[in-house]
C-alpha positions, -999 to 999 in steps of 0.1 A, spaced: 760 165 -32 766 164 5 775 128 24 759 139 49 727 152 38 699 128 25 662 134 15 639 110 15 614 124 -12 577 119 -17 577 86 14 546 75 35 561 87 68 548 63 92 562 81 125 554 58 152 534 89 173 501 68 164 489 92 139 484 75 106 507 76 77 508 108 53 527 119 30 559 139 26 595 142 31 627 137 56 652 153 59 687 136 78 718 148 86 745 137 97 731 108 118 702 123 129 665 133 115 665 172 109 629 179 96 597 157 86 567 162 68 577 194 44 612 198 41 631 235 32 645 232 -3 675 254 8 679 231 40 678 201 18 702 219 -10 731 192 -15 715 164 -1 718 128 -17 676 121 -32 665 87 -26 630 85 -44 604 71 -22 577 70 -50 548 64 -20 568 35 -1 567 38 36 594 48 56 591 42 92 617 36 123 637 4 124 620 -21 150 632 -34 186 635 -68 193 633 -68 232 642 -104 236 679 -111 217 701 -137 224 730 -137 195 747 -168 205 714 -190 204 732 -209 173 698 -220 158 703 -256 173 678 -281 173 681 -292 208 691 -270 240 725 -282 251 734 -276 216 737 -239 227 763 -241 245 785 -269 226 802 -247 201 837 -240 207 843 -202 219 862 -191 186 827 -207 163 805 -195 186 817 -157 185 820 -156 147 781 -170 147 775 -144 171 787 -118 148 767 -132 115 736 -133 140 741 -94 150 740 -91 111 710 -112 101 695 -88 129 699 -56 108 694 -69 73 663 -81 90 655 -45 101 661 -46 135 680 -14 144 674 -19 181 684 -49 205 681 -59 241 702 -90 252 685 -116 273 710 -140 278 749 -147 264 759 -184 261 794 -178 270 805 -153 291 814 -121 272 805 -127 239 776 -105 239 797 -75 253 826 -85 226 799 -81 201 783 -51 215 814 -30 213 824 -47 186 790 -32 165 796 2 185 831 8 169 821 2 136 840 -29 132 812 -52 124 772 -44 116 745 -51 139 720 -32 157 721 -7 186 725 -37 212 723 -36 251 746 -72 263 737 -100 287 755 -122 302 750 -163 310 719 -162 327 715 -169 370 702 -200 379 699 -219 415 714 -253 417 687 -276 404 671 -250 383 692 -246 352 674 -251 316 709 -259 302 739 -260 326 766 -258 301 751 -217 292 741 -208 328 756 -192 356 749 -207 394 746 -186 427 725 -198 457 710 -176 486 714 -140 487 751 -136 490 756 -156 459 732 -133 441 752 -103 450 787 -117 439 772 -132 404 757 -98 400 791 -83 402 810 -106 381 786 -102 357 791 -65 358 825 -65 360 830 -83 323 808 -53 308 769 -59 306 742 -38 302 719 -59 322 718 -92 341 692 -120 330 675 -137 361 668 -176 351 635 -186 378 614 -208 366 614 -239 343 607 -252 306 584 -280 293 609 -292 266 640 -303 293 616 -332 308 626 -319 338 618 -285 347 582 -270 346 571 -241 333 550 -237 365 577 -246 391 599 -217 407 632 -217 416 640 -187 430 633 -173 467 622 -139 470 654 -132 491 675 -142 458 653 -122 436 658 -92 460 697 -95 468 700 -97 430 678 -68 416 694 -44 442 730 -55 438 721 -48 399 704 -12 405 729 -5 433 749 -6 403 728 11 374 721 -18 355 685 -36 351 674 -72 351 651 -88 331 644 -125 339 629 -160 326 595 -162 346 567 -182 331 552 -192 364 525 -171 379 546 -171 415 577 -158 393 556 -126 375 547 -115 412 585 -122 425 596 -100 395 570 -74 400 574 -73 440 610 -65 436 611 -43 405 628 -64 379 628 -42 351 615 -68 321 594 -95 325 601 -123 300 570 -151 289 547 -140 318 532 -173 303 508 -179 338 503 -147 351 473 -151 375 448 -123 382 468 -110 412 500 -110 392 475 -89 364 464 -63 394 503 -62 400 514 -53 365 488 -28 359 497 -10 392 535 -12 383 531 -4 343 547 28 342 584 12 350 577 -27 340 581 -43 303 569 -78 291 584 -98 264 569 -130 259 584 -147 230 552 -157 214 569 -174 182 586 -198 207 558 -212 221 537 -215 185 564 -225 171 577 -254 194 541 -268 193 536 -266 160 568 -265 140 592 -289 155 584 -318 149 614 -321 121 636 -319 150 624 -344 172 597 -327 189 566 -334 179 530 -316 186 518 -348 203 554 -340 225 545 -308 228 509 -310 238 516 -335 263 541 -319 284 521 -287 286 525 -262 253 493 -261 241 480 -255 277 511 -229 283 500 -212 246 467 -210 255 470 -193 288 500 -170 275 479 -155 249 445 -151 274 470 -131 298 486 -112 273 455 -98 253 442 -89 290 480 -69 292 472 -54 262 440 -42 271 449 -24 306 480 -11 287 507 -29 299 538 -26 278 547 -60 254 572 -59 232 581 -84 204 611 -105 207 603 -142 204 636 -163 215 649 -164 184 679 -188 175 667 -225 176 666 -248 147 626 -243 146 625 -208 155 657 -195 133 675 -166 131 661 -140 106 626 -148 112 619 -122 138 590 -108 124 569 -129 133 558 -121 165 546 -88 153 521 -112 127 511 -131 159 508 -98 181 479 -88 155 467 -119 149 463 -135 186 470 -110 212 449 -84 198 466 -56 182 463 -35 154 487 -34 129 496 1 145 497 -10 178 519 -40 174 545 -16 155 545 10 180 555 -22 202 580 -26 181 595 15 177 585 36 202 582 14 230 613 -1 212 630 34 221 618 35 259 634 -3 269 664 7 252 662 36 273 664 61 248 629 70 241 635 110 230 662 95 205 650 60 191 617 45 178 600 73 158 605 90 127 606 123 141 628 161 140 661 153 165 658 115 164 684 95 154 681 82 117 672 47 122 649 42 95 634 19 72 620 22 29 596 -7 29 582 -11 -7 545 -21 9 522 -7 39 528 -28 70 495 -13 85 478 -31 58 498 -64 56 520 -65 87 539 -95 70 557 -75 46 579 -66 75 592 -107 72 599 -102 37 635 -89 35 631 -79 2 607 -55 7 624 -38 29 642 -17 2 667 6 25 679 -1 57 698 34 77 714 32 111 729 65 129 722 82 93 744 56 72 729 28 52 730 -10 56 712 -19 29 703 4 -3 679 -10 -33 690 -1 -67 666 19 -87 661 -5 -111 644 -30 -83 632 -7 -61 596 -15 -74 599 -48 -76 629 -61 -52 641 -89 -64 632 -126 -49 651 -141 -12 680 -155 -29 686 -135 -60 721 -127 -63 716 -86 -62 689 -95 -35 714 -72 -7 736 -54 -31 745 -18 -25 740 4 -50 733 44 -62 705 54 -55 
């Protein structure tokens, strides 16, 4: 038996192309996919079986907006209270809860501290800890007077100030710099609708990052902010909660280079599901959610109709919005922004591939890809929840080594969250 061959025998192959599931066999070696569909017995000669028996095996999924030091607090200045030395070991435990959740793909949309999302990123890219293939952010830019929580954000004013926080920012490692412009119902303070930002700042900014290779993504709910971004070219678009019909022309126009990641989950979630921790839904409604919610999800089904790219990735990382809950925003995708189950996982793998900028490597189960996959003992395309149940989600592979691997014996019935063989490895 070769280490470094494994056949995946008699799966559904869901490949993420958008043609529907059939069945078959892959084929991976070393860390990458070497045929799909019918396999070569003597190409496959040697190669470790794992026994699909019909379950599906698809890519692992994106999560386009990470943040591993959000330390699932229940209020926001709690994010940045933990000492450094906590708050990297949680960081480390929240790159794992990403890929026992199935995430194989991550982009960074904010650190709380200043290099403990590159720490982590190299970190999971020397083999030292497990994660997910992870792009790192820094503390996020803010104007004085427009900070959501001061103690995790970086301040720069005017354009000069832009350029040099871009460069520090680089200069400690990151893959991308996060753009704080607009506000957030739950500080009391700051409104979702306000804007912070010039477009001078926005400008001296993005160019000092592209000057420099790196994107920017930024925190824009107001409909001023989504043309800002748009006008000058920052790469992903977070919440796009108010975009108006000219920021809608904008996108469309611009959707062959621009991504939006709204974080659904946070905003259903801090209306409806945080009341536990002091906020709530009369809160909520009052300063603005349900108005915000409503608006997000009438913009975003318009997105998804003229084919504007919107990934999942709901600001995970908040006592009411917790860590290892992810997959929820691809239930909300198909049941309030109109997607099919297909379309919503697509979102999720193949556009996953193109904002990690790797879309001829990552986000489809297909001949030269790398072997990121998931065995999922269901059909996601008929129950898109399955994907939130971890025990379903039999085998987890990243670069063509395994995360996670069911035993035989549980394979067709995984065992209950919280069973003690629940994440064993064992021989297939």
């Amino acid at each position: 038996m070769s280490a470094s061959k494994i056949l995946f025998r008699n799966v559904s192959i869901l490949d993420s192309t958008g043609a529907d599931p059939y069945p078959g066999d892959v084929l991976v070696e070393d860390n990458r996919i070497a045929s799909v569909g019918t396999v070569d017995p003597a190409s496959a000669r040697d190669a470790r079986v794992i026994e699909g028996r019909g379950r599906t095996l698809m890519s692992g999924l994106c999560d386009a907006h990470t943040h591993f030091t959000w330390n699932n607090s229940a209020d926001l200045d709690g994010l940045g209270a933990l000492p450094v030395e906590e708050h990297l070991l949680f960081a480390i435990e929240s790159a794992k809860t990403y890929i026992d959740s199935g995430y194989t793909m991550c982009l960074g949309a904010a650190s709380a501290k200043d290099r403990l999302d590159v720490v982590c990123r190299d970190a999971i890219n020397a083999g030292r800890i497990p994660g997910p293939r992870y792009l790192a952010n820094g503390p996020e830019i803010a104007v004085t007077g427009g900070a959501l929580v001061k103690g995790i954000t970086k301040f720069a004013d005017g354009p000069e100030g832009m350029r040099k926080a871009v460069r520090e920012l680089i200069d400690i490692g990151v893959d991308q710099i996060k753009l704080s412009m607009t506000g957030e119902e739950i500080t009391g303070t700051q409104r979702a609708e306000d804007t912070y930002f010039s477009d001078e700042e926005t400008a001296a900014a993005v160019t000092e990052a592209h000057r420099r290779g790196k994107r920017v993504c930024a925190h824009a709910r107001s409909a001023e902010s989504v043309k800002m971004c748009v006008r000058h070219h920052v790469d992903v678009i977070y919440h796009a909660s108010f975009t108006d019909a000219e920021g809608m022309e904008m996108l469309d126009a611009n959707k062959d280079w621009v991504f939006v990641a709204p974080g659904i989950n946070w905003l259903i979630a801090t209306l409806y599901e945080a009341a536990d921790f002091g906020f709530p839904q009369e809160a909520a409604e009052a300063v603005g959610y349900k108005k915000e919610l409503d608006q997000a999800i009438e913009g975003l089904r318009e997105m998804h109709r003229r084919g504007i790219r919107v990934l999942p990735g709901g600001d995970y990382g908040f006592a009411w919005t917790p860590h290892g809950t992810y997959a929820r925003d691809l239930h909300h995708f198909v049941e309030l922004l109109g997607f099919t189950p297909m379309e919503a996982i697509l979102s999720a793998t193949a556009w996953g591939g193109e904002i990690m900028l790797r879309p001829d490597e990552l986000g489809k189960v297909q001949p030269g890809y790398l072997a990121d996959l998931l065995l999922i003992d269901g059909d996601p395309l008929a129950d898109i929840t399955v994907l939130q149940d971890h025990s379903k989600i039999n085998y987890i592979m990243k670069d063509g080594v395994f995360h996670k691997q069911a035993s035989e014996a549980t394979a067709d019935t995984p065992p209950l969250p919280g069973s003690p063989d629940r994440n064993q490895n064992a021989t297939a």
